[in-house]
N, CA, C and O atoms as a GROMACS GRO file, in nm:
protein
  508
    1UNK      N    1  -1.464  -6.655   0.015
    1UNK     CA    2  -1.375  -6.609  -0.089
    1UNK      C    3  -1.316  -6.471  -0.056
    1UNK      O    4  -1.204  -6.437  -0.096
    2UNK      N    5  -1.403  -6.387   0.024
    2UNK     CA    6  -1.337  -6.243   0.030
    2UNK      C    7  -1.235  -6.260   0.145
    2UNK      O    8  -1.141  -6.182   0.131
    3UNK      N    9  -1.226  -6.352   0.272
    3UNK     CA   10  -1.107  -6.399   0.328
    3UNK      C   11  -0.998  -6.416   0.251
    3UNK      O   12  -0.896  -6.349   0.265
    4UNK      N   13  -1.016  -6.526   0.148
    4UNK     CA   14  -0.890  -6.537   0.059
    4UNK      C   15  -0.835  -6.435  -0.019
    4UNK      O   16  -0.714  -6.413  -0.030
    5UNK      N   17  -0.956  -6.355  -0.091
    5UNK     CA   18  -0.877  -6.205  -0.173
    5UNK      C   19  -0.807  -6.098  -0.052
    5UNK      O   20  -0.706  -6.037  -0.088
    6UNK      N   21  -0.850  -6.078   0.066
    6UNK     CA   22  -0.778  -6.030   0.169
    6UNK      C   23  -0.650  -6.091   0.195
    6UNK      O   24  -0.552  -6.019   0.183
    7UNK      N   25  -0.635  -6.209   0.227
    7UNK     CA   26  -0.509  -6.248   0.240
    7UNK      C   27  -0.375  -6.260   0.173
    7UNK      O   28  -0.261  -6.254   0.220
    8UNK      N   29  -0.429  -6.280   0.030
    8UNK     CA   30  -0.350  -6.279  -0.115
    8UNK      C   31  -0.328  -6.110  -0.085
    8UNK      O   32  -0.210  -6.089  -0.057
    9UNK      N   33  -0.386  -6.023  -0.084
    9UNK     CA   34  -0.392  -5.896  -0.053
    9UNK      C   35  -0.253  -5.880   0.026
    9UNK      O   36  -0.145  -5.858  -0.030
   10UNK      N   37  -0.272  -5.893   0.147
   10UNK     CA   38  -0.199  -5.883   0.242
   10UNK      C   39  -0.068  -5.950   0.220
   10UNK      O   40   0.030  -5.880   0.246
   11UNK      N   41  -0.039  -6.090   0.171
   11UNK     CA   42   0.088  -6.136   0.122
   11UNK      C   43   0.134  -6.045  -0.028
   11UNK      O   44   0.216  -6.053  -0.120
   12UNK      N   45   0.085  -6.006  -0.008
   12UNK     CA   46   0.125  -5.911  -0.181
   12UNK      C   47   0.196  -5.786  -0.100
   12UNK      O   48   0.307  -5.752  -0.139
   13UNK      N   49   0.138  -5.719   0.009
   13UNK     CA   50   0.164  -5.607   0.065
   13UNK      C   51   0.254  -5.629   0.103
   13UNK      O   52   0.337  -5.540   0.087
   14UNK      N   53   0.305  -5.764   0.183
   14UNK     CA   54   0.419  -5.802   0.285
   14UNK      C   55   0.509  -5.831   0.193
   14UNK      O   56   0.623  -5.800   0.229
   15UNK      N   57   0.501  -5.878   0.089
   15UNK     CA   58   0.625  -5.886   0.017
   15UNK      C   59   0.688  -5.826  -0.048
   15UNK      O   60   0.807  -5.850  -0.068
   16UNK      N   61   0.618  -5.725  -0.102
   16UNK     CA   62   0.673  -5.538  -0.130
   16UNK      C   63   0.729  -5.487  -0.005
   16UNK      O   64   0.850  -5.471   0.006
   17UNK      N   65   0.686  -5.473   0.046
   17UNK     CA   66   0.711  -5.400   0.195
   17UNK      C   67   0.888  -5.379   0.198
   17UNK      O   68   0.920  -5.282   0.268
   18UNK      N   69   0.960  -5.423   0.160
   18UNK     CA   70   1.102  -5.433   0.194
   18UNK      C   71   1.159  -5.310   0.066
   18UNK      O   72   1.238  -5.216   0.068
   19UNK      N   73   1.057  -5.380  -0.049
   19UNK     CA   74   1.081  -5.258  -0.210
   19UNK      C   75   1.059  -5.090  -0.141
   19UNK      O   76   1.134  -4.995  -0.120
   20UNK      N   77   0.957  -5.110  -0.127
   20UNK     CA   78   0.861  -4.986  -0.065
   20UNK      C   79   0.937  -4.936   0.037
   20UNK      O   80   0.928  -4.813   0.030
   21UNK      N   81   1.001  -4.967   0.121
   21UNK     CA   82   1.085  -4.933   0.227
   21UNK      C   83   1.220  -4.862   0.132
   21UNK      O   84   1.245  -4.741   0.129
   22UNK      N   85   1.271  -4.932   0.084
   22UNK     CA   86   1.400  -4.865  -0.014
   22UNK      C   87   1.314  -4.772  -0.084
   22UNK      O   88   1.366  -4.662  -0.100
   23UNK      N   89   1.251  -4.781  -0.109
   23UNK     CA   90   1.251  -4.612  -0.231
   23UNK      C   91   1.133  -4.480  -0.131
   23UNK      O   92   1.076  -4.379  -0.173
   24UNK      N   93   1.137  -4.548   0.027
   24UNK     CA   94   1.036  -4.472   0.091
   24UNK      C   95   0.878  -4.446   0.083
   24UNK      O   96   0.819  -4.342   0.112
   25UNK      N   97   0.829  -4.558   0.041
   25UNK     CA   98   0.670  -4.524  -0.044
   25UNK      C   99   0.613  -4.621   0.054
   25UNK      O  100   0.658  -4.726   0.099
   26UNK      N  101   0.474  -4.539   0.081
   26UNK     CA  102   0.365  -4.682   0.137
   26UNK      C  103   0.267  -4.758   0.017
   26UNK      O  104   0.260  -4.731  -0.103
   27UNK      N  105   0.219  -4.828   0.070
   27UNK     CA  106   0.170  -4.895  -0.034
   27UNK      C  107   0.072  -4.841  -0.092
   27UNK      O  108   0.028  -4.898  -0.192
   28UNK      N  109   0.006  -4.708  -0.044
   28UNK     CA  110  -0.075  -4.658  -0.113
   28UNK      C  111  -0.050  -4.547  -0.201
   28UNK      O  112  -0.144  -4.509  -0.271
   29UNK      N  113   0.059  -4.489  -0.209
   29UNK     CA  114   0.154  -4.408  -0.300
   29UNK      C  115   0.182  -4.494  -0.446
   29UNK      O  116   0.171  -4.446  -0.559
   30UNK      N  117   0.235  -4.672  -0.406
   30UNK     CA  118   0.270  -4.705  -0.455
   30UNK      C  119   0.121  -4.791  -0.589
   30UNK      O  120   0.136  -4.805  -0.710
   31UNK      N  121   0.010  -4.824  -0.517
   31UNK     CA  122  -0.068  -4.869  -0.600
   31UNK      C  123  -0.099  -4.706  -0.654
   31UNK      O  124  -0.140  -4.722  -0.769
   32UNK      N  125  -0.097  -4.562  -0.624
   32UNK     CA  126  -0.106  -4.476  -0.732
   32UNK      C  127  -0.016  -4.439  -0.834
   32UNK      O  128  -0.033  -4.348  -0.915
   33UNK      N  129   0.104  -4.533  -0.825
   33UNK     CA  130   0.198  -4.520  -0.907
   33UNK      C  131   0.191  -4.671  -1.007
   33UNK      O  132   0.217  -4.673  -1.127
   34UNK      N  133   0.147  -4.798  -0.921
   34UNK     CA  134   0.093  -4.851  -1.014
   34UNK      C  135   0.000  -4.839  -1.130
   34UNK      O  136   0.010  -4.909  -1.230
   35UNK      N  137  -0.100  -4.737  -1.110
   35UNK     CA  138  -0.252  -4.729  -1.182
   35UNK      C  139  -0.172  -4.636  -1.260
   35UNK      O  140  -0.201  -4.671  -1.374
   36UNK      N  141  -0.089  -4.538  -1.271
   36UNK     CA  142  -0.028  -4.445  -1.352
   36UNK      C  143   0.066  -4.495  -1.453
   36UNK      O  144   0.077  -4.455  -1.569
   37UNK      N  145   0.160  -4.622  -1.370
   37UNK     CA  146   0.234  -4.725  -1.499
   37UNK      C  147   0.131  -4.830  -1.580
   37UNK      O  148   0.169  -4.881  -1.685
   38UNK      N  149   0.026  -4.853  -1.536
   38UNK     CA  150  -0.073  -4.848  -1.655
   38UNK      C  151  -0.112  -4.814  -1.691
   38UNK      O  152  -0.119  -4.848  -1.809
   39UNK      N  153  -0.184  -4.716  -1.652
   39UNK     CA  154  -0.254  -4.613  -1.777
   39UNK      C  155  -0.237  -4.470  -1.728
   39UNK      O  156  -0.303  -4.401  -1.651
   40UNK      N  157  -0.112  -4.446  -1.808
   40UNK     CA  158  -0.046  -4.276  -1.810
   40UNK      C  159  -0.143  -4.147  -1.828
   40UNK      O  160  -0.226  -4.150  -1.919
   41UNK      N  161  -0.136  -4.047  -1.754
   41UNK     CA  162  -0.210  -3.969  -1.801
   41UNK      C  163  -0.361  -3.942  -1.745
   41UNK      O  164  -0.447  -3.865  -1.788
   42UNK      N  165  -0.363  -4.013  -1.657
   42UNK     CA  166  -0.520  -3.998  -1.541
   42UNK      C  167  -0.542  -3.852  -1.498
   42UNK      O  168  -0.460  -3.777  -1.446
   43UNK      N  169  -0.703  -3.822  -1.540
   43UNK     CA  170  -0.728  -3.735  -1.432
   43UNK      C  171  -0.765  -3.811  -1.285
   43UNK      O  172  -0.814  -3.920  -1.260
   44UNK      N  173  -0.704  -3.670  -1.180
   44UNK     CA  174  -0.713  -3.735  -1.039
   44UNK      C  175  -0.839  -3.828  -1.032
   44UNK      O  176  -0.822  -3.944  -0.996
   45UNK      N  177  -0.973  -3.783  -1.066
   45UNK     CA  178  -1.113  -3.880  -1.010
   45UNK      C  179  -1.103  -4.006  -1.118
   45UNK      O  180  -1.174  -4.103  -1.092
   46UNK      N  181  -1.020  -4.011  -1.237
   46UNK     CA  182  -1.002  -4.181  -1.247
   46UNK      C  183  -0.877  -4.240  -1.191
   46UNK      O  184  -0.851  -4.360  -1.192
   47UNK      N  185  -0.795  -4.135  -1.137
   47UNK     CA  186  -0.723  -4.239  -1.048
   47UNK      C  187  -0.750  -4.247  -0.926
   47UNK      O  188  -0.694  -4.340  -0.867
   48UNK      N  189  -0.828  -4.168  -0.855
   48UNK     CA  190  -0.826  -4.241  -0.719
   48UNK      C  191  -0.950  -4.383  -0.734
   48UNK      O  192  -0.957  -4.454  -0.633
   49UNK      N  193  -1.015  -4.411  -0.820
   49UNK     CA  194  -1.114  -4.532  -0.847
   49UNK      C  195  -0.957  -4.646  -0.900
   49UNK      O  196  -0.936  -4.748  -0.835
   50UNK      N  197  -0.869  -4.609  -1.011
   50UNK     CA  198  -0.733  -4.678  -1.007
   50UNK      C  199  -0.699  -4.753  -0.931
   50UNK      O  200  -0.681  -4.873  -0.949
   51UNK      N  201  -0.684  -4.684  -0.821
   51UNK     CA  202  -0.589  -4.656  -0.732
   51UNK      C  203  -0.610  -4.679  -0.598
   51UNK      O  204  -0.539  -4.657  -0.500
   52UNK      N  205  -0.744  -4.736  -0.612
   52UNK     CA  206  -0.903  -4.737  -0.474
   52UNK      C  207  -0.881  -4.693  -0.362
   52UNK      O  208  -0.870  -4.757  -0.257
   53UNK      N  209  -0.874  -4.579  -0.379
   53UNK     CA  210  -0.792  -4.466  -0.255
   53UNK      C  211  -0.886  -4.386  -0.267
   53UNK      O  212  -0.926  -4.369  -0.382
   54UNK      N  213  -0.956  -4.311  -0.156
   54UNK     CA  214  -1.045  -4.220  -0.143
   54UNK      C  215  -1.001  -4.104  -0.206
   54UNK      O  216  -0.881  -4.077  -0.211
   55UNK      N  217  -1.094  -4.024  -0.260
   55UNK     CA  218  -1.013  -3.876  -0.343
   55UNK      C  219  -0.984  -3.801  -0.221
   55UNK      O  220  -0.869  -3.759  -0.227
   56UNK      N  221  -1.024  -3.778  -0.146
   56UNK     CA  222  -0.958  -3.707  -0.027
   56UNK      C  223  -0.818  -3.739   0.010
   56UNK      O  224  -0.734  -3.650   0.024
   57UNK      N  225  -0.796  -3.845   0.022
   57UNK     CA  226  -0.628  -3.882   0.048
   57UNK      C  227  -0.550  -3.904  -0.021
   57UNK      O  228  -0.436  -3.932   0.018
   58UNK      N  229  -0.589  -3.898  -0.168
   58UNK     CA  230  -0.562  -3.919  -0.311
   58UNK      C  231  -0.439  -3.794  -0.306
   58UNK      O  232  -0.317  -3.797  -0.290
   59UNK      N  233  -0.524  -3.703  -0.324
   59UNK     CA  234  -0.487  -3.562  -0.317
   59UNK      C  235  -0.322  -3.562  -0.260
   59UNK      O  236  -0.218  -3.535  -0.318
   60UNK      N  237  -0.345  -3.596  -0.147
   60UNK     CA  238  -0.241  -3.601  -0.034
   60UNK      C  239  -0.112  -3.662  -0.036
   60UNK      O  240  -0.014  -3.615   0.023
   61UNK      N  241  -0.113  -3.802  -0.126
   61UNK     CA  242  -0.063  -3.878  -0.155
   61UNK      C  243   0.045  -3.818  -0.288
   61UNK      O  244   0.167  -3.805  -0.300
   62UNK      N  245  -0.082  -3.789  -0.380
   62UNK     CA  246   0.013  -3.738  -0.488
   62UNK      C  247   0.103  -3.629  -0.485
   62UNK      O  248   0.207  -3.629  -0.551
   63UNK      N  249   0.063  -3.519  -0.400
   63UNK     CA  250   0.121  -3.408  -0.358
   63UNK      C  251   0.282  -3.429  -0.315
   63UNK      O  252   0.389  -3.371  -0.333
   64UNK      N  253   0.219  -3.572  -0.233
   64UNK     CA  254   0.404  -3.620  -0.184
   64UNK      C  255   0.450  -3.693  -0.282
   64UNK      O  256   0.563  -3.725  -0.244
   65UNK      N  257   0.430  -3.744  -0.397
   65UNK     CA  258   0.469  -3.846  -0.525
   65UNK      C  259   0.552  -3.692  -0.624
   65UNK      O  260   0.662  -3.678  -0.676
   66UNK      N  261   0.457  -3.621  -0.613
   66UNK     CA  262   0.511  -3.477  -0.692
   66UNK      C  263   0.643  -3.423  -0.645
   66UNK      O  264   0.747  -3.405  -0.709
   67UNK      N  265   0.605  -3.391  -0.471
   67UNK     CA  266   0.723  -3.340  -0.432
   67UNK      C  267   0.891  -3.453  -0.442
   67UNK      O  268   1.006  -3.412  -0.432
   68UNK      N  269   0.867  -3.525  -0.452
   68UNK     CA  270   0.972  -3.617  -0.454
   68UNK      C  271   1.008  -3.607  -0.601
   68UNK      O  272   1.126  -3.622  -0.633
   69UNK      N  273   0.946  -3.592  -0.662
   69UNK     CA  274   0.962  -3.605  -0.828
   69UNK      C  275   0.897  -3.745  -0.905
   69UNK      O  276   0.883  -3.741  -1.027
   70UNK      N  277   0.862  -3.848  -0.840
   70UNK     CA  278   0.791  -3.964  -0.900
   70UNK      C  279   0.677  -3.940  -1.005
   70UNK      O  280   0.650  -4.020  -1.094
   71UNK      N  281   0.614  -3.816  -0.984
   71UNK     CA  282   0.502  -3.847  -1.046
   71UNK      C  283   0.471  -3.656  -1.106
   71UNK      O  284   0.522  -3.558  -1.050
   72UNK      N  285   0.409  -3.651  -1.188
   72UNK     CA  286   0.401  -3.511  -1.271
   72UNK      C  287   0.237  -3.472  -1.300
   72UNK      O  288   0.148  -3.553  -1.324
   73UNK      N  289   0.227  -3.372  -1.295
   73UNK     CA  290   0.058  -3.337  -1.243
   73UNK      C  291   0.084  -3.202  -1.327
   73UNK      O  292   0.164  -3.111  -1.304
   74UNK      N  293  -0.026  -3.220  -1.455
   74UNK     CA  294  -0.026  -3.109  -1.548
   74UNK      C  295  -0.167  -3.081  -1.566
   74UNK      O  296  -0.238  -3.158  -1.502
   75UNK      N  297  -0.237  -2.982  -1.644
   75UNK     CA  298  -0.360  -2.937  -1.618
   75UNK      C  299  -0.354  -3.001  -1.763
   75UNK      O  300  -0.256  -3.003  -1.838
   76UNK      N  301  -0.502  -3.063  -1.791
   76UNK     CA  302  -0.538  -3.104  -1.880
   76UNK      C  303  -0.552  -3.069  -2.037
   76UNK      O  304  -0.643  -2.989  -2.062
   77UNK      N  305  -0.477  -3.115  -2.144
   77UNK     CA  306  -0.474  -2.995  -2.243
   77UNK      C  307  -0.607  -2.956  -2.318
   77UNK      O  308  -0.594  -2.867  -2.402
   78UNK      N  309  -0.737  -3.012  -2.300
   78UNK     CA  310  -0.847  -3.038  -2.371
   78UNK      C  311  -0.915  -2.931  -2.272
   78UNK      O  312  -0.982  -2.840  -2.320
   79UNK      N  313  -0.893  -2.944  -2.104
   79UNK     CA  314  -1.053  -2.920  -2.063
   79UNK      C  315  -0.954  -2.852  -1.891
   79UNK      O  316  -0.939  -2.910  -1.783
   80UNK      N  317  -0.902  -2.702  -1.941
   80UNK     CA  318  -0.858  -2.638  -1.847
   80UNK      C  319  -0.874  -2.636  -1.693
   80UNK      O  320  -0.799  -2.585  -1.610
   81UNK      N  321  -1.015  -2.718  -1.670
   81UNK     CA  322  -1.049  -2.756  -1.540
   81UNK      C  323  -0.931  -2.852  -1.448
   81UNK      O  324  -0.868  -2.851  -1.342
   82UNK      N  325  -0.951  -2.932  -1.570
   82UNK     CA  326  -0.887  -3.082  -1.520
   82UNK      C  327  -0.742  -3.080  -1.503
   82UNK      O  328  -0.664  -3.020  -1.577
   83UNK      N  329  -0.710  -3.151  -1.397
   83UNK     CA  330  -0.565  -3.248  -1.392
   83UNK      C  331  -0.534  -3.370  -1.399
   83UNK      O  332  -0.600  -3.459  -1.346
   84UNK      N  333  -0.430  -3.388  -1.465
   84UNK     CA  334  -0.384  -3.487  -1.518
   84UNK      C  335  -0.239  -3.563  -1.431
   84UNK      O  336  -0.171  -3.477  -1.374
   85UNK      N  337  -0.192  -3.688  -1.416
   85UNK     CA  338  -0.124  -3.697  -1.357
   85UNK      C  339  -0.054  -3.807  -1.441
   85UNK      O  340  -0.123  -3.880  -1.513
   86UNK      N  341   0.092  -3.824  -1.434
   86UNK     CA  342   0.189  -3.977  -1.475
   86UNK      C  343   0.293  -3.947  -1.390
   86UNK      O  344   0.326  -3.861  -1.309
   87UNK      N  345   0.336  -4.059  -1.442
   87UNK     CA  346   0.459  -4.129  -1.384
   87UNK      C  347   0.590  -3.997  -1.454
   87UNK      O  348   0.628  -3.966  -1.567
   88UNK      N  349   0.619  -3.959  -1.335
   88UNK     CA  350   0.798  -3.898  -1.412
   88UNK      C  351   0.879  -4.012  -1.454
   88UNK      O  352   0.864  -4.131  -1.427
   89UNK      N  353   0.985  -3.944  -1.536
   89UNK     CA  354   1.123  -4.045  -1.576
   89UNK      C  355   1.147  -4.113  -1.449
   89UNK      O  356   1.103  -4.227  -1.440
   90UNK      N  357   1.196  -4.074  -1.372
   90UNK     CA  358   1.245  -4.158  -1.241
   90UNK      C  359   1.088  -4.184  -1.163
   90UNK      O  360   1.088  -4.287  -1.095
   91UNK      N  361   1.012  -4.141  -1.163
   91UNK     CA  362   0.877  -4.268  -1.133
   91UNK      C  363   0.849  -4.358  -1.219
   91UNK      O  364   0.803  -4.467  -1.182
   92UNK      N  365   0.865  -4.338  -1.312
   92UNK     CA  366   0.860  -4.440  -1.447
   92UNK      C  367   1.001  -4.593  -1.399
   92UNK      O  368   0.980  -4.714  -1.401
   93UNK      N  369   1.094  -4.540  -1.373
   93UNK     CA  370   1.200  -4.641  -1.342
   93UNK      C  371   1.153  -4.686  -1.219
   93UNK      O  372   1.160  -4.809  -1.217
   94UNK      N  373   1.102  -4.636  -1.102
   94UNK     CA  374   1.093  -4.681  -0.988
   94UNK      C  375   0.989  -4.795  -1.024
   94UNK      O  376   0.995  -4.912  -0.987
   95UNK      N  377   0.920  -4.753  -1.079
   95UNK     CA  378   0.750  -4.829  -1.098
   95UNK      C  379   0.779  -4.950  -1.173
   95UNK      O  380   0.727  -5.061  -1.166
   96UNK      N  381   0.861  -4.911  -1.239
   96UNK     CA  382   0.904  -5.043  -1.345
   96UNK      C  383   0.985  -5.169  -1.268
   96UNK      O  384   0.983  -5.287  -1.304
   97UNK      N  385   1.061  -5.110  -1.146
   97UNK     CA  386   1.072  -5.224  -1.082
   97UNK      C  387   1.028  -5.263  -0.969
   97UNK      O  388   1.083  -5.358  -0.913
   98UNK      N  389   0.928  -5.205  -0.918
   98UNK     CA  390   0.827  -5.231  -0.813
   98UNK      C  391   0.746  -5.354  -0.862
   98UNK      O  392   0.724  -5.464  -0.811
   99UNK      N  393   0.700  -5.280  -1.015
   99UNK     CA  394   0.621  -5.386  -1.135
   99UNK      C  395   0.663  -5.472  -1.117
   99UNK      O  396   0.595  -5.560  -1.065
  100UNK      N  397   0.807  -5.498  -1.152
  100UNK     CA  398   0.800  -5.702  -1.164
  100UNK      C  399   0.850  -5.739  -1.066
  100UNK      O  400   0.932  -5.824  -1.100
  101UNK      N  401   0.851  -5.721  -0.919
  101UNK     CA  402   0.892  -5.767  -0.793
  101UNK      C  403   0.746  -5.774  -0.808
  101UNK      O  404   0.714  -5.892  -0.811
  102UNK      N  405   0.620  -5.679  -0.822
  102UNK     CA  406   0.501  -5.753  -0.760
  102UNK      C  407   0.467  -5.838  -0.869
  102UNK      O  408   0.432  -5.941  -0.811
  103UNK      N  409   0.452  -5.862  -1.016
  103UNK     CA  410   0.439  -5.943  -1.062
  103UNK      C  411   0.536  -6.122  -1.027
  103UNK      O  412   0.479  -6.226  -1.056
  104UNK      N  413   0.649  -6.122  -0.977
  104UNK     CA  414   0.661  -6.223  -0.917
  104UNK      C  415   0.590  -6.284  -0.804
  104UNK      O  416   0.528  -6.390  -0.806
  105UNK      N  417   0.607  -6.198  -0.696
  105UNK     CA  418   0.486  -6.225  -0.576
  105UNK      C  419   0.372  -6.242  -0.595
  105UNK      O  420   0.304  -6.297  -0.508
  106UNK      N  421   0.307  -6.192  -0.733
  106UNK     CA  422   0.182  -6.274  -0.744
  106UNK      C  423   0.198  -6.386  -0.772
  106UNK      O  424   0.160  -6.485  -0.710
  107UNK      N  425   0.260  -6.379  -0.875
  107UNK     CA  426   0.270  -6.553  -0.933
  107UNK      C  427   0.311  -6.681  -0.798
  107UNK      O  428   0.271  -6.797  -0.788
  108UNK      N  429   0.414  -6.596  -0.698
  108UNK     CA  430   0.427  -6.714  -0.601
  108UNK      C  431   0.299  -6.751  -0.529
  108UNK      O  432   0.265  -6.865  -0.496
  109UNK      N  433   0.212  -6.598  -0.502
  109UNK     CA  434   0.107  -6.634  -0.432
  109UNK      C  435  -0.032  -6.652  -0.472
  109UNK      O  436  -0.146  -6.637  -0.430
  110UNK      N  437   0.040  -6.694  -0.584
  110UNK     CA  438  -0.121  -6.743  -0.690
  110UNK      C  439  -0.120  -6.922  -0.684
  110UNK      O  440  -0.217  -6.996  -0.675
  111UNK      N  441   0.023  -6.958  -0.693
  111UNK     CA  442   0.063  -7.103  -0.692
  111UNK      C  443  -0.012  -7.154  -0.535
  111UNK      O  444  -0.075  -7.258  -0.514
  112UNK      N  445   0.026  -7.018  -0.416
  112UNK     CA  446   0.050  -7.112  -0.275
  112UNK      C  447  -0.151  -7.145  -0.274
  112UNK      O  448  -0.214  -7.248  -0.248
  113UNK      N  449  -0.199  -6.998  -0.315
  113UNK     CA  450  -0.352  -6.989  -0.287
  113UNK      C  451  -0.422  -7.095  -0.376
  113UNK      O  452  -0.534  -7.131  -0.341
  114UNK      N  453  -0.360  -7.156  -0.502
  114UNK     CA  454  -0.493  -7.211  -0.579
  114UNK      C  455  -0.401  -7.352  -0.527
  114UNK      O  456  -0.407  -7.438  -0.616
  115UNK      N  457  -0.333  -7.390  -0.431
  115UNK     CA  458  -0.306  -7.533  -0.362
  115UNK      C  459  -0.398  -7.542  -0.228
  115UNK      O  460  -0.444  -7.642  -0.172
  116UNK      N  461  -0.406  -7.428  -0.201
  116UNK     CA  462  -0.487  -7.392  -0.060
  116UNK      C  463  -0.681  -7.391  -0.127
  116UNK      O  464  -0.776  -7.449  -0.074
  117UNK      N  465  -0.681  -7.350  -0.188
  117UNK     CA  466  -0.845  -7.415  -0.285
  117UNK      C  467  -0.797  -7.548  -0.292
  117UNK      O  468  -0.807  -7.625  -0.196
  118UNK      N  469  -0.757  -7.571  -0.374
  118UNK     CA  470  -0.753  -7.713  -0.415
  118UNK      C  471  -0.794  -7.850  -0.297
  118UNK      O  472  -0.871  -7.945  -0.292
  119UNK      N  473  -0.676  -7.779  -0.201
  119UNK     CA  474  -0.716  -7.858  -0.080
  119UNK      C  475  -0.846  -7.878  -0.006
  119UNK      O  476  -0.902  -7.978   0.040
  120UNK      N  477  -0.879  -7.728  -0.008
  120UNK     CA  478  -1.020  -7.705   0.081
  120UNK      C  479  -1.150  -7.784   0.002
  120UNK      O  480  -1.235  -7.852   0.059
  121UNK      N  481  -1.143  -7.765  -0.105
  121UNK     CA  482  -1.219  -7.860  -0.217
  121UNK      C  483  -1.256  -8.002  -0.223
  121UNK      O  484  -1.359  -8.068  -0.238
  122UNK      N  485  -1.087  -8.026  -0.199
  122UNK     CA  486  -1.090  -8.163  -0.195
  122UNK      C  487  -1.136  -8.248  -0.036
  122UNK      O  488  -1.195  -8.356  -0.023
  123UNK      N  489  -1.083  -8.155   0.074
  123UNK     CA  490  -1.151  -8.178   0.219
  123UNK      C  491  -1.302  -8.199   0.171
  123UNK      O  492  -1.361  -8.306   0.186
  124UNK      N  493  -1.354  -8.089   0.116
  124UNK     CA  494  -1.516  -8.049   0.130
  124UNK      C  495  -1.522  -8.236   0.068
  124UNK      O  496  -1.549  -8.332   0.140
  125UNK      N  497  -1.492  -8.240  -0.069
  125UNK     CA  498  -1.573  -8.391  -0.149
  125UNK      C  499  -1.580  -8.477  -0.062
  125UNK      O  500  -1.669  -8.562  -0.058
  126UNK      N  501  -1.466  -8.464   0.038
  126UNK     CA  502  -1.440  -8.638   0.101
  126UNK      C  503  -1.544  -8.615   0.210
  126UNK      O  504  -1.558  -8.717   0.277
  127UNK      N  505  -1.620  -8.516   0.250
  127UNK     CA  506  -1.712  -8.484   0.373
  127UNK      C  507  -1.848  -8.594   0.336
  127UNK      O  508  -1.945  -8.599   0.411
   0.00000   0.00000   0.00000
């Protein structure tokens, strides 16, 4: 099974790849801009678990999401330690259509993978 979540993985990556190319983002910029168009307002150590990006490169990542303007990094209003991070207006638009280009590509590659079970399933009974 973890073959198959890798691969679905990987066709998910490849089919962004062309999005991600137009607005300049790798895919790991872009799943921290995903985890931020869901839930706005992360401090950095719940988004790099988000975002399943090591906090070390986390850091790194957002720094370049900031400098571009995608993404906005404010100190926390409760607990002066902390930072907080979302989506800017124009990361907010970018993300929004990254969003449903990958929500299509799942759905195509949810159809191709549960025909590819189906099959393997049905090989296994007839054994």
């Amino acid at each position: 099974m973890l073959l198959v979540l890798k691969r679905i993985e990987r066709q998910l990556e490849l089919g962004l790849q062309p999005l991600l190319d137009e607005f300049g983002l790798t895919i790991e910029q872009w799943r921290i801009m995903a985890a931020l168009h869901e839930e706005p307002g992360q401090p950095m150590s719940m988004l790099a678990e988000s975002a399943v990006l090591p906090a070390a490169s986390l850091t790194r990542h957002v720094d370049k999401l900031v400098e571009r303007g995608l993404v906005l990094r404010r100190i926390h209003p409760d607990d002066k330690r902390r930072i907080v991070t979302a989506l800017s207006p124009v990361g907010g638009t970018v993300a929004d259509r990254l969003a449903s280009a990958q929500r299509e590509l799942e759905a195509e590659v949810a159809k191709y993978f549960q025909m590819e079970i189906h099959e393997r399933s049905s090989s296994a009974t007839r054994r």
